[in-house]
Kinemage of the C-alpha trace (Angstrom):
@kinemage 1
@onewidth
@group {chain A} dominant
@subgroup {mainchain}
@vectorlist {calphas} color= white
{ca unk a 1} P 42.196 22.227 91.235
{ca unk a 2} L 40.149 24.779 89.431
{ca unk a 3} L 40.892 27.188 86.749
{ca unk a 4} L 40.364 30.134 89.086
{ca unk a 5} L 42.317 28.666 91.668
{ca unk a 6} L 45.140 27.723 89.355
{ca unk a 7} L 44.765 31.546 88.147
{ca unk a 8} L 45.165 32.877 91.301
{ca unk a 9} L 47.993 30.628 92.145
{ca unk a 10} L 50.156 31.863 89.512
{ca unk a 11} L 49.456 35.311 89.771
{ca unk a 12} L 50.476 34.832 93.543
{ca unk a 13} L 53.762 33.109 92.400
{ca unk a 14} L 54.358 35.890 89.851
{ca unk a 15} L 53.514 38.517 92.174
{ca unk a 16} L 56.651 37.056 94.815
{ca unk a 17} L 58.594 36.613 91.811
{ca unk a 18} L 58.424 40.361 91.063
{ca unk a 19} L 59.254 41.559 95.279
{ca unk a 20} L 61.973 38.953 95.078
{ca unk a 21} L 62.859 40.707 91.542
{ca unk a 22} L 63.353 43.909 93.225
{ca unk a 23} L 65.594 42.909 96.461
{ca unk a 24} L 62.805 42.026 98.819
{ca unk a 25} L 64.253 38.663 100.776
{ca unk a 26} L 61.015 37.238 102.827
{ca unk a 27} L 57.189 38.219 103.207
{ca unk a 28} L 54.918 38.515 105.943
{ca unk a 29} L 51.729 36.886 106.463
{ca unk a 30} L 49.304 37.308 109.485
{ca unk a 31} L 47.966 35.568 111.472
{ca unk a 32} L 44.771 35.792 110.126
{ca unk a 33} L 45.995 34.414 106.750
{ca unk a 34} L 47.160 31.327 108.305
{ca unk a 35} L 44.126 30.577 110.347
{ca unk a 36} L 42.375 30.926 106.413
{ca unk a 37} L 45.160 28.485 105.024
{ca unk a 38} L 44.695 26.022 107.525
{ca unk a 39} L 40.939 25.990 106.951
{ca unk a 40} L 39.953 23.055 104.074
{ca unk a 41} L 39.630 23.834 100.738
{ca unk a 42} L 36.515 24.700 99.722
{ca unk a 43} L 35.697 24.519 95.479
{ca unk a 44} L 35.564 27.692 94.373
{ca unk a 45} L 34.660 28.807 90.819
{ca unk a 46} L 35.495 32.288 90.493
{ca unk a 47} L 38.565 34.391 91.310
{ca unk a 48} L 35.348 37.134 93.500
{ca unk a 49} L 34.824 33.931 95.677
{ca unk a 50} L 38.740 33.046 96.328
{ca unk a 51} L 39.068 36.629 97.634
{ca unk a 52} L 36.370 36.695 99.724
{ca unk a 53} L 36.744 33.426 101.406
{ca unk a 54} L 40.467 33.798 101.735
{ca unk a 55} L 42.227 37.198 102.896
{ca unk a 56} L 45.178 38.800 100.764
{ca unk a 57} L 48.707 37.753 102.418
{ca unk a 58} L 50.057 41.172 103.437
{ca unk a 59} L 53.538 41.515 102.272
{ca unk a 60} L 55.838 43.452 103.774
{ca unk a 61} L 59.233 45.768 102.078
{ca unk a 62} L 61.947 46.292 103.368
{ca unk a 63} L 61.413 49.110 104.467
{ca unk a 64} L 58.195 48.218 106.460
{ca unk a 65} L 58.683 46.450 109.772
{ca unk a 66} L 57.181 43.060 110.614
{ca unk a 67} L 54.318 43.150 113.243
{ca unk a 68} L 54.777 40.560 115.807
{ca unk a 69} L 51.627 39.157 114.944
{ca unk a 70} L 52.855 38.075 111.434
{ca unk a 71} L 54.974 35.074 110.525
{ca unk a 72} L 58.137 35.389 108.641
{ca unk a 73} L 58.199 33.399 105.340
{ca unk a 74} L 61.501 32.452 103.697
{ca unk a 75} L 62.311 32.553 99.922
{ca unk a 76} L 63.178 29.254 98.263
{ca unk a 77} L 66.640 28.458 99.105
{ca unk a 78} L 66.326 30.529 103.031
{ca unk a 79} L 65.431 29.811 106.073
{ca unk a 80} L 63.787 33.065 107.989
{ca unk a 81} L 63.157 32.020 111.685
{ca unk a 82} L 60.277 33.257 113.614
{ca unk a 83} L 61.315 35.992 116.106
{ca unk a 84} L 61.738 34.683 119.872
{ca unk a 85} L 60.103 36.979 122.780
{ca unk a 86} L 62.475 38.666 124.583
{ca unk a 87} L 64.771 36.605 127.179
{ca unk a 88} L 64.438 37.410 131.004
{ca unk a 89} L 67.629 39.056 132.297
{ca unk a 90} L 67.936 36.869 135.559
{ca unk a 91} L 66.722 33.459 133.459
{ca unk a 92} L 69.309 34.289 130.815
{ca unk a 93} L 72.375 34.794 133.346
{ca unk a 94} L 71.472 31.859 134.974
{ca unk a 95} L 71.093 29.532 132.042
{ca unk a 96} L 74.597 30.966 130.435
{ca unk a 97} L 75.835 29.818 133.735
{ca unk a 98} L 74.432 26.648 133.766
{ca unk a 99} L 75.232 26.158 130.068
{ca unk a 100} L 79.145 27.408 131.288
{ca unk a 101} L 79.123 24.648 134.037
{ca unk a 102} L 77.840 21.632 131.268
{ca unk a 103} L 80.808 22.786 129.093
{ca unk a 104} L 83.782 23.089 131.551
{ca unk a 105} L 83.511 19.175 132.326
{ca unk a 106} L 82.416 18.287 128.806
{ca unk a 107} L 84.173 14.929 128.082
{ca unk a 108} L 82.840 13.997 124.803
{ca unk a 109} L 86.113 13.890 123.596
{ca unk a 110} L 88.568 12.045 125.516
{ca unk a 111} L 91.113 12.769 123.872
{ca unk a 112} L 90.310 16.092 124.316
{ca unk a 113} L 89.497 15.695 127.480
{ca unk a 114} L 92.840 14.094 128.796
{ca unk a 115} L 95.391 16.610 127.158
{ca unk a 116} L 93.782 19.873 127.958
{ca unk a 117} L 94.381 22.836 130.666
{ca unk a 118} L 90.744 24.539 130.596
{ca unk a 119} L 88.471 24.319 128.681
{ca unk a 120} L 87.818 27.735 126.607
{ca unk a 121} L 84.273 28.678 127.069
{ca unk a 122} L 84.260 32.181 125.438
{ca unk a 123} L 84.636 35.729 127.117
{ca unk a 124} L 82.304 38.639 126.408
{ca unk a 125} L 78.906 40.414 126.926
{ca unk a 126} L 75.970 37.976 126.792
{ca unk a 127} L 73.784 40.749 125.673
{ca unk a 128} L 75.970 41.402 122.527
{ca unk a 129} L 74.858 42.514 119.714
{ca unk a 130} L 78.451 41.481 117.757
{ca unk a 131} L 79.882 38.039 118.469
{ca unk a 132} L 83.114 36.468 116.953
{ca unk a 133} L 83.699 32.557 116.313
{ca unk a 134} L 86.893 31.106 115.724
{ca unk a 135} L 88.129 27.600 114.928
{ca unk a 136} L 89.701 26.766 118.404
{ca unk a 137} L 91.949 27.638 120.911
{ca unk a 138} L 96.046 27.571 121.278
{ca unk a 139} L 98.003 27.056 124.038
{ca unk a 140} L 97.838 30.067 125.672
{ca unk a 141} L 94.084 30.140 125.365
{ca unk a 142} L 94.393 27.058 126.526
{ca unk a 143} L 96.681 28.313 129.491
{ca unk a 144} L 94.506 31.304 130.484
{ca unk a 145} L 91.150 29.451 129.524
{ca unk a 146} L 90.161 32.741 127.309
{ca unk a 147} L 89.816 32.932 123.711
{ca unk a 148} L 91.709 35.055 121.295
{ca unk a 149} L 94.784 35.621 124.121
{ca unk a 150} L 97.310 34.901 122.044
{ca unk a 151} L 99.115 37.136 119.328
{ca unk a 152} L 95.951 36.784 117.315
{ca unk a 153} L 94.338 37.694 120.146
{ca unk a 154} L 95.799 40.678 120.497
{ca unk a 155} L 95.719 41.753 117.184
{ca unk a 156} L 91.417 40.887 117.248
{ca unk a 157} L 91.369 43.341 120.277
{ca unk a 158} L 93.085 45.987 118.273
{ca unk a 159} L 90.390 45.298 115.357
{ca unk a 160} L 87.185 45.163 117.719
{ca unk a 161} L 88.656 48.692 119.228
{ca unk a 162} L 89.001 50.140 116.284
{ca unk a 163} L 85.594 49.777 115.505
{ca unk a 164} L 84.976 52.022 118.965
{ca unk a 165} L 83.914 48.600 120.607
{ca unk a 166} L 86.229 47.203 123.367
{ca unk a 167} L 86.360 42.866 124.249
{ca unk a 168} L 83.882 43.693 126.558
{ca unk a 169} L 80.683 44.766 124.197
{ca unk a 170} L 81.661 41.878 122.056
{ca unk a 171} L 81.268 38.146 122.762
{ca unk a 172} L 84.166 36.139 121.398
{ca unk a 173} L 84.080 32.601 121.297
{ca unk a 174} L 85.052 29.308 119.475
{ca unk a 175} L 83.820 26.299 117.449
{ca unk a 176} L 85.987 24.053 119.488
{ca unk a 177} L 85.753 24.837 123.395
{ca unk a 178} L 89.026 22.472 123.921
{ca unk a 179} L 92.443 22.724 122.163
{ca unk a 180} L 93.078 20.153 119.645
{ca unk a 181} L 95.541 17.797 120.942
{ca unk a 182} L 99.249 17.711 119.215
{ca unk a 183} L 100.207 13.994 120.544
{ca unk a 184} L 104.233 13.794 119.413
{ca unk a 185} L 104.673 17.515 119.288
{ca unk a 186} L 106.355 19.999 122.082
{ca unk a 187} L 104.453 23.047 120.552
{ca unk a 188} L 102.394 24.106 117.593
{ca unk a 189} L 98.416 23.813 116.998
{ca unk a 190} L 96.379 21.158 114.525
{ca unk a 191} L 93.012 22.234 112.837
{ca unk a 192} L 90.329 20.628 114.525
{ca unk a 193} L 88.607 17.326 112.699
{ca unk a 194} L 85.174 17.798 111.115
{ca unk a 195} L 84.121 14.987 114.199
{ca unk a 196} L 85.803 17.434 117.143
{ca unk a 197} L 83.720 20.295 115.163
{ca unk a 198} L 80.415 18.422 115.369
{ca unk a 199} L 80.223 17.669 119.091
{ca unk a 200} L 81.388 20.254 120.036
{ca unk a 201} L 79.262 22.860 118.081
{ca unk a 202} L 76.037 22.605 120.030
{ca unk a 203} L 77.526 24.196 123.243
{ca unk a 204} L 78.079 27.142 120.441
{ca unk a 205} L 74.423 27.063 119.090
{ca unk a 206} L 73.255 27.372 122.581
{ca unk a 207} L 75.586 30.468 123.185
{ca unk a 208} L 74.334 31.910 120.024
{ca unk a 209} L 70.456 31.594 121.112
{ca unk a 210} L 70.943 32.941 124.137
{ca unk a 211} L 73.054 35.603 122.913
{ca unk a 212} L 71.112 36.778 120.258
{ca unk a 213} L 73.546 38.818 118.375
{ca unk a 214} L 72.772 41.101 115.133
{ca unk a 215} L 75.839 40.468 113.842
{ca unk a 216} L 78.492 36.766 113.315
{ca unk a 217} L 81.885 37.274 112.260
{ca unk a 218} L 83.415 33.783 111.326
{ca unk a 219} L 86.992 34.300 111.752
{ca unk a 220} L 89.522 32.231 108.837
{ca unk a 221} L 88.959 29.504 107.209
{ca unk a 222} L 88.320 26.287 109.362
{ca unk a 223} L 85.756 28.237 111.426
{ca unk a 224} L 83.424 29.219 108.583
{ca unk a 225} L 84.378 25.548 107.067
{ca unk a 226} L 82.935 24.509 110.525
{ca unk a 227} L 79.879 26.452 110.604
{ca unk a 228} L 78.646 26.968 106.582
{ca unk a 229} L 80.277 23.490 105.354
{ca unk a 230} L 82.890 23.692 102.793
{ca unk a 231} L 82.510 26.480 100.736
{ca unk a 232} L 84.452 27.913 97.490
{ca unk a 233} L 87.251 28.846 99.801
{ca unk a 234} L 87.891 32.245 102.348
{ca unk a 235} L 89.253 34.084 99.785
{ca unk a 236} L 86.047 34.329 97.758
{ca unk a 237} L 84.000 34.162 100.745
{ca unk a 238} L 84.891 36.688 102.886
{ca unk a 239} L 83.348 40.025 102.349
{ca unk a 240} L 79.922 38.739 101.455
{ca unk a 241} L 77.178 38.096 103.603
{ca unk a 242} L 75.674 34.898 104.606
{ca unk a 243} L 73.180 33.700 106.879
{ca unk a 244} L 73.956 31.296 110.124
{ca unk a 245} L 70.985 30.452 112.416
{ca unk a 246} L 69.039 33.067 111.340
{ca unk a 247} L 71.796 35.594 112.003
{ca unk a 248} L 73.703 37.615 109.387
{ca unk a 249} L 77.592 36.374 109.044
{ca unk a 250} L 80.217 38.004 107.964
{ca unk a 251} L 83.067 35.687 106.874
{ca unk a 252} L 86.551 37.132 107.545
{ca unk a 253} L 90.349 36.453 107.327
{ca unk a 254} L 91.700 34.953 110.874
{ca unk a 255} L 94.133 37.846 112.472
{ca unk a 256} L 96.666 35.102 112.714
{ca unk a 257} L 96.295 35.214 108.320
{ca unk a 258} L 97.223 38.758 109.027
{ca unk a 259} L 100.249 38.104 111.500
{ca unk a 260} L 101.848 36.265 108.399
{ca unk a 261} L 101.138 39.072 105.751
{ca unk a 262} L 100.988 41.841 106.956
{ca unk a 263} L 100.740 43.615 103.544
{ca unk a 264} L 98.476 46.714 103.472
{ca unk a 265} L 96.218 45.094 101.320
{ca unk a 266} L 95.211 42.086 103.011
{ca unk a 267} L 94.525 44.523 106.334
{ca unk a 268} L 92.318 46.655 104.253
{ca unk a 269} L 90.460 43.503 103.368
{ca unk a 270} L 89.470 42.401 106.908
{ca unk a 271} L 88.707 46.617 107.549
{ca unk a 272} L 86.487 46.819 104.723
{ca unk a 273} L 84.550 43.144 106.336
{ca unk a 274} L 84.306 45.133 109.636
{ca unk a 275} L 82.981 48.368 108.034
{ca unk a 276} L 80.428 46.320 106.524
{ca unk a 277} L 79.877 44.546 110.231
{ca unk a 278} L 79.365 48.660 111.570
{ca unk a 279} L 77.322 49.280 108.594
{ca unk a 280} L 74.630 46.089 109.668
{ca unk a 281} L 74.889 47.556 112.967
{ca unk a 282} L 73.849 50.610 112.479
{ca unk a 283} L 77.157 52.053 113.960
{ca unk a 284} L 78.201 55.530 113.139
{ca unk a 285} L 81.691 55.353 111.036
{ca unk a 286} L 83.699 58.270 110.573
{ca unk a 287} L 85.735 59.121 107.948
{ca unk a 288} L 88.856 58.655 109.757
{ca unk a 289} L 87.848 54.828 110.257
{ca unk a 290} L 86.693 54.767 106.536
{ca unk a 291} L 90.610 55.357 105.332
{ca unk a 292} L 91.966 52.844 107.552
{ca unk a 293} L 95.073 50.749 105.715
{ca unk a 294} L 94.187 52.577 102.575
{ca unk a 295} L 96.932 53.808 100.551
{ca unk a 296} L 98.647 57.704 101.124
C-alpha cells in the first residue's frame, strides 16, 4: 500500500470518526462509489490521482435523507439493513395468510403441540407501524387463540389507547405462538425454554418483515431475553433504545409487572417508554398525556 493511499485511508477513518463523534449513526455511499470500490486497485502515487480515479463517498446527516440509490453503511458494532421496495398489498395479505396457515399446525414442538388449545398467532394491523412482542401466551390466550386477552391484556389495551392508538392500529404478537405446557399443574404459566424460543422465533421474524413496523416494543423480561439475548437485566434496560432486525426497540416492563405493583412509579416508567415510542413515531403528544401517573 502506498503512502498516499495509506494517507488517504486515515484521513477517511478520521473523517467517520469525527460524524460518529457528533451523533451521526451510519453513512451513505452511492452507487457510483461502489461500482469504483469494486474496480481493482490501481497504484497510485499521489493523493490528485486517488481523487480522480475514485469518487468521494457522499455522507449523509441526520438530517439529510438517504436516496434510494445509496447503500446504507453501518458503524462498527451495527448492523444498518438495506431498505426493501415497497410490499404489494394483495402479495402481502396473501403471504401473512399463508404464513398464518404454516403456524396454526406448527408441530415442532410436540410437547407443545399435544397440550395446547390454539395456537396464538398474533392479532393486529399488518400494515402497522407499532408492533408489540411478548414472551408467550396464558391460558386464556390460549382459550381465545388471541394474544394479550388476559388481565395483562387488558391492561396493554388500556396503554396502546392511551397513546390515541386502539388494538387495531397495532400488531401484537408473541415470541412463543403456543403456551408453554405446565405438565403436573391445574393452573399457572412457565417461562418458555431458550429451545421453545428458538423454533419458534422464525414464524416472528417473518411477521416482522412483512410487517415492517417503525417501532418494537419488547414487553418484560423473557421476551427481550428472547429476542436481544441476555442482557444486564429489564430494569436497566428498559427505557433505552436498541436495535432488532433493523427496527428500533423499545424494551419495556410486562403489564402483568404492573398488575403486581401497581405503585405510581413503576406506571410512570412504562408511560415515559411509550412517550418515547410516540416520540419515534412522530405522534403528536399532548400535555395531558405528558403528566400521565406523575405525581399531584
Amino acid at each position: 500500500m502506498s503512502d498516499a493511499y495509506g494517507q488517504l485511508l486515515d484521513a477517511t477513518i478520521q473523517h467517520l470518526e469525527d460524524f460518529k463523534s457528533r451523533g451521526v449513526r451510519h453513512v451513505a455511499v452511492s452507487a457510483e462509489t461502489l461500482r469504483a470500490l469494486a474496480q481493482p486497485v490501481k497504484t497510485i502515487s499521489t493523493p490528485t490521482q486517488i481523487s480522480k480515479t475514485m469518487p468521494a463517498p457522499k455522507i449523509s446527516t441526520p438530517a439529510t435523507a438517504t436516496k434510494p440509490s445509496e447503500l446504507s453503511l453501518a458503524l462498527p458494532g451495527e448492523t444498518v439493513p438495506t431498505e426493501n421496495p415497497p410490499l404489494d398489498p394483495q402479495e402481502k395479505a396473501a403471504a401473512f395468510t399463508a404464513l398464518r396457515e404454516r403456524a396454526l399446525v406448527c408441530v415442532k414442538c410436540p410437547h407443545l403441540a399435544s397440550s395446547r388449545m390454539n395456537v396464538v398467532f398474533g392479532v393486529g394491523s399488518i400494515d402497522a407501524q407499532l408492533m408489540f412482542v411478548g414472551e408467550a401466551p396464558g391460558a386464556d390466550e390460549d382459550e381465545q387463540g388471541e394474544p394479550f386477552v388476559g388481565r395483562a391484556g387488558q391492561l396493554l389495551t388500556k396503554i396502546i389507547q392511551a397513546t390515541g392508538l386502539s388494538r387495531a392500529d397495532v400488531y401484537i404478537a408473541n415470541i412463543l405462538k403456543c403456551r408453554p405446557d405446565t405438565p403436573g399443574q391445574s393452573a399457572g404459566n412457565r417461562k418458555p425454554t431458550p429451545d421453545e424460543m428458538a423454533t419458534c422465533i422464525p414464524y416472528l421474524h417473518e411477521q416482522i418483515d412483512l410487517i415492517r413496523p417503525k417501532v418494537i416494543v419488547a414487553l418484560g423480561a423473557t421476551a427481550v431475553d428472547g429476542l436481544l439475548g441476555k442482557t444486564i437485566g429489564i430494569t436497566k434496560l428498559r427505557g433505552t433504545w436498541k436495535t432488532y432486525r433493523g427496527t428500533p426497540l423499545m424494551p419495556t416492563y410486562h403489564p402483568a409487572y404492573l398488575l403486581r405493583n401497581q405503585a405510581m412509579s413503576e406506571k410512570r416508567k412504562v408511560w415515559e417508554d411509550m412517550l418515547s415510542v410516540m416520540e419515534k413515531l412522530g405522534m403528536n403528544i399532548s400535555e395531558k398525556q405528558r403528566n400521565y401517573f406523575l405525581k399531584a
